[in-house]
C-alpha positions in Angstrom: 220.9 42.7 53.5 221.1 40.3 56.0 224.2 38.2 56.3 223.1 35.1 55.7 220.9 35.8 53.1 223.9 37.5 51.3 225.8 34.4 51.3 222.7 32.1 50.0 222.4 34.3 47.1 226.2 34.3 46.2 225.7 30.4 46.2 225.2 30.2 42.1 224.6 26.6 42.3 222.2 26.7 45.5 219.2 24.2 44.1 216.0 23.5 46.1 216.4 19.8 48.0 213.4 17.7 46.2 213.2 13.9 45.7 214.4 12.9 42.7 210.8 11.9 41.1 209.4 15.7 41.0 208.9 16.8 37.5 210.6 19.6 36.1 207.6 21.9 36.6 207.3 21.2 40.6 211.0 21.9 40.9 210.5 25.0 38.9 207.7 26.2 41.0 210.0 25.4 44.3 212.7 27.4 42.7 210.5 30.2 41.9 209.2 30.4 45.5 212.7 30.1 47.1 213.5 32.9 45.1 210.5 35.1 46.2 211.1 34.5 50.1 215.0 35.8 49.4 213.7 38.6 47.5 211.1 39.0 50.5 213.4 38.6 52.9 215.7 41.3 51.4 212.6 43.3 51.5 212.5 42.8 55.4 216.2 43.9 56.2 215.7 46.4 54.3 212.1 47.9 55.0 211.6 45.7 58.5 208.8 43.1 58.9 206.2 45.4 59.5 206.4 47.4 56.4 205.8 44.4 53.8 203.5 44.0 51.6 202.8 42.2 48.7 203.0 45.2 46.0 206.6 45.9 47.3 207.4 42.5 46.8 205.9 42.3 43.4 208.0 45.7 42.5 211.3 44.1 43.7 210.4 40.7 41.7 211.3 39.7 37.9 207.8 38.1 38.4 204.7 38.9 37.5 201.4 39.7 40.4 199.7 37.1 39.6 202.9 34.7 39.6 203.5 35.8 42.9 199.7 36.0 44.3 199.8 31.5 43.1 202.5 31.1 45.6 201.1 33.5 48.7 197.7 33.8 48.7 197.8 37.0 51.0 200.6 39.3 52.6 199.5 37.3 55.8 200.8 33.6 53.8 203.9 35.5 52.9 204.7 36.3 56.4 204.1 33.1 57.3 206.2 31.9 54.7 209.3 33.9 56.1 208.5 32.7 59.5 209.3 28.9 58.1 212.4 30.5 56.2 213.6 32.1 59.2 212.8 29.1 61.1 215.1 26.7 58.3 218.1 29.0 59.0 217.9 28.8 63.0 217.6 25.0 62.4 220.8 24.4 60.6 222.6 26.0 63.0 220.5 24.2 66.2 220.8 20.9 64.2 224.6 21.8 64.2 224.8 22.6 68.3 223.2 19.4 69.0 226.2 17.8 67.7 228.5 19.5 69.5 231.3 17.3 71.2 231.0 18.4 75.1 228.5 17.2 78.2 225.0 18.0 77.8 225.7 21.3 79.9 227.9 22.2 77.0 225.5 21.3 74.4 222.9 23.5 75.6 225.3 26.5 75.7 225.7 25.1 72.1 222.4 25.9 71.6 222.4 29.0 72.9 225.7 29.9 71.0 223.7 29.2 68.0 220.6 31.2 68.5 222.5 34.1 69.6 224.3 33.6 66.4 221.3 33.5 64.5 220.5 37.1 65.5 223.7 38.5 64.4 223.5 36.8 60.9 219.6 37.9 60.5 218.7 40.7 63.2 215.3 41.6 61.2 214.6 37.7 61.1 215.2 37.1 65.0 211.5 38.1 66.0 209.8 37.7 63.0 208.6 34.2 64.0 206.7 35.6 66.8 205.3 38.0 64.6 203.6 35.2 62.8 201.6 34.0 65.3 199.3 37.2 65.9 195.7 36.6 65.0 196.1 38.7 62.4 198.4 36.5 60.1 196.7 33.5 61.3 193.7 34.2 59.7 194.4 34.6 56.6 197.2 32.6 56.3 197.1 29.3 54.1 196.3 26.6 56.5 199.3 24.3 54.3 201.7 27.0 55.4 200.6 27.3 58.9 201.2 23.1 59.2 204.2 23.5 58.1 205.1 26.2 60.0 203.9 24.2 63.7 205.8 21.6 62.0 209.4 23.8 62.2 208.5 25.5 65.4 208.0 21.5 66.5 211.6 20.8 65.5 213.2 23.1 67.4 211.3 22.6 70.8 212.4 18.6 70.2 216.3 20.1 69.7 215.8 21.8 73.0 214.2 19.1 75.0 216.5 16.7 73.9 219.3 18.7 75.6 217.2 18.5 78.9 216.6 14.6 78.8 220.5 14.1 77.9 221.2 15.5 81.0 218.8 13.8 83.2 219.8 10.8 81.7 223.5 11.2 82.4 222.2 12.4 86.0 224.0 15.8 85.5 220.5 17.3 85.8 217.3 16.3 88.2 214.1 18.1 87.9 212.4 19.0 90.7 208.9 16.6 91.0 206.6 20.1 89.9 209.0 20.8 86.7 208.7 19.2 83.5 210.7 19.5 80.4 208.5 21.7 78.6 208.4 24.1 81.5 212.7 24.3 81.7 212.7 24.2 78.1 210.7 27.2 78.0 212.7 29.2 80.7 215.7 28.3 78.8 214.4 29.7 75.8 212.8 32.8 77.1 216.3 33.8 79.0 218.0 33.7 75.4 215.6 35.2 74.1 215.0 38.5 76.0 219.0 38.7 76.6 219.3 38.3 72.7 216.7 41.2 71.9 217.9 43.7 74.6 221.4 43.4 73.3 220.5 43.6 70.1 217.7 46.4 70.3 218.3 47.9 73.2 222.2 48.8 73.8 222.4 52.1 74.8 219.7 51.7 77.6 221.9 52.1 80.8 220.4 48.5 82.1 222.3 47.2 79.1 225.3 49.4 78.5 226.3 49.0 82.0 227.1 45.7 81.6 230.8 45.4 80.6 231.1 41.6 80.3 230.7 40.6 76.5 229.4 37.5 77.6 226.5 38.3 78.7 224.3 35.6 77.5 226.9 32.7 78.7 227.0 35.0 82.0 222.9 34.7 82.1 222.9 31.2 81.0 225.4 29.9 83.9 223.2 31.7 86.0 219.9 29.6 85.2 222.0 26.7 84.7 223.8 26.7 88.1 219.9 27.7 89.6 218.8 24.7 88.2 221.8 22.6 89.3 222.8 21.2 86.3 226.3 19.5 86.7 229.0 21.2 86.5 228.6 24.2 87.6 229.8 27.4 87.0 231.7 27.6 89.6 233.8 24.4 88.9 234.4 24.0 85.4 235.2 26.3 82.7 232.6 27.5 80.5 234.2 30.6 78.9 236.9 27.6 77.2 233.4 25.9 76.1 232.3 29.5 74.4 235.5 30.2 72.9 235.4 26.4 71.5 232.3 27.1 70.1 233.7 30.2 68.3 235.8 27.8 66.3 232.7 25.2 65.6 230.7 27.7 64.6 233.3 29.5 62.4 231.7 29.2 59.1 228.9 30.9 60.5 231.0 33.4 62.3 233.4 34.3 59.1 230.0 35.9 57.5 229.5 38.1 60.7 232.7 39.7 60.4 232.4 39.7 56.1 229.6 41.8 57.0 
């Protein structure tokens, strides 16, 4: 089970956020639902994302097919579905990095803190999200759940581009005239990304294992960073301080890793 879905479902008093005005039947329905993505995403850890389907989901549920077919109308909604659950946990922790209290260098190694953290709390969630997006799912996904999806995925491109435009604005950073914050935003995302995965998946390659350093990601960060510019480099202020503070913000999060 994945670790942070472990510690949701220990939470006896967990209740679904609604306004105050839904009746008792909408919050009961929202209830239900939060209770089949858990169930789903134990499914996941347990079988991986590719091996779901909705009759193992209605095997490992208290409820009944058709119960479960009114709230996903196809395997391909209940994917989607997991991909705005996985989406909600990366969030909370982003939401939290963006608060951080450093320089906006520091706040985007917060932000890479966090998503790194993200993968060791939920390793079968980490790619997921990408997942969703084949053709496949689209399809014959719910178009309801595919807004709301765009929605999240919306949310955490903002998080990241906000880290960008608080360093241009403190003149820390300056993009070159051809590079726009989408474009660095990207390139920041796609080095944590694939760094994240090959540690993860890929640790007894010798391209990985060779690598001694357990920083790797801050190591690969620094390394965009200080190609970019972006004040102060690596060379002249202390960034492995920064990680190790961010050990202790994050500690919550990082006192499930190690229950696990």
């Amino acid at each position: 089970m994945g670790l942070w879905l472990k510690n949701l479902k220990q939470k006896k008093n967990e209740s679904v956020a609604v306004a105050t005005d839904l009746s008792k039947k909408e919050t009961k329905w929202q209830e239900r639902e939060k209770e089949l993505i858990h169930t789903a995403h134990e499914l996941v850890d347990l079988h991986g994302f590719a091996n779901l389907t909705m009759d193992k989901l209605v095997d490992a549920s208290v409820f009944s097919k058709g119960t479960i077919y009114k709230h996903f109308s196809s395997k391909e909604d209940l994917l989607v579905a997991l991909g705005i659950h996985s989406i909600s946990l990366n969030l909370e922790l982003m939401n939290k990095a963006l608060n951080y209290d450093g320089c906006s260098r520091e706040k985007a190694l917060a932000l890479h803190f966090a998503y790194q953290l993200f993968g060791r709390l939920e390793p079968a969630l980490f790619s997921c999200v990408l997942s969703t997006k084949s053709p496949a799912v689209v399809e014959k996904a719910s178009a309801e759940r595919l807004a709301l999806f765009f929605q999240k995925e919306q949310e955490i491109a903002q998080i990241c581009d906000t880290i960008f435009r608080q360093g241009i604005a403190d003149k820390s950073l300056a993009l070159a005239n051809s590079l726009s914050i989408e474009q660095v935003s990207f390139a920041s995302w796609s080095f944590s990304f694939g760094t994240n995965l090959l540690l993860n998946n890929a640790g007894e390659c010798h391209g990985v294992s060779r690598i001694s350093n357990h920083n790797v990601l801050l190591t690969n960060i620094n390394l965009l960073f200080d190609g970019m510019n972006w004040q102060p480099l690596s060379t002249n202020f202390d960034y492995q301080t920064t990680w190790r503070n961010l050990e202790l913000y994050f500690s919550e999060y990082i006192e499930l890793v190690s229950k696990g």
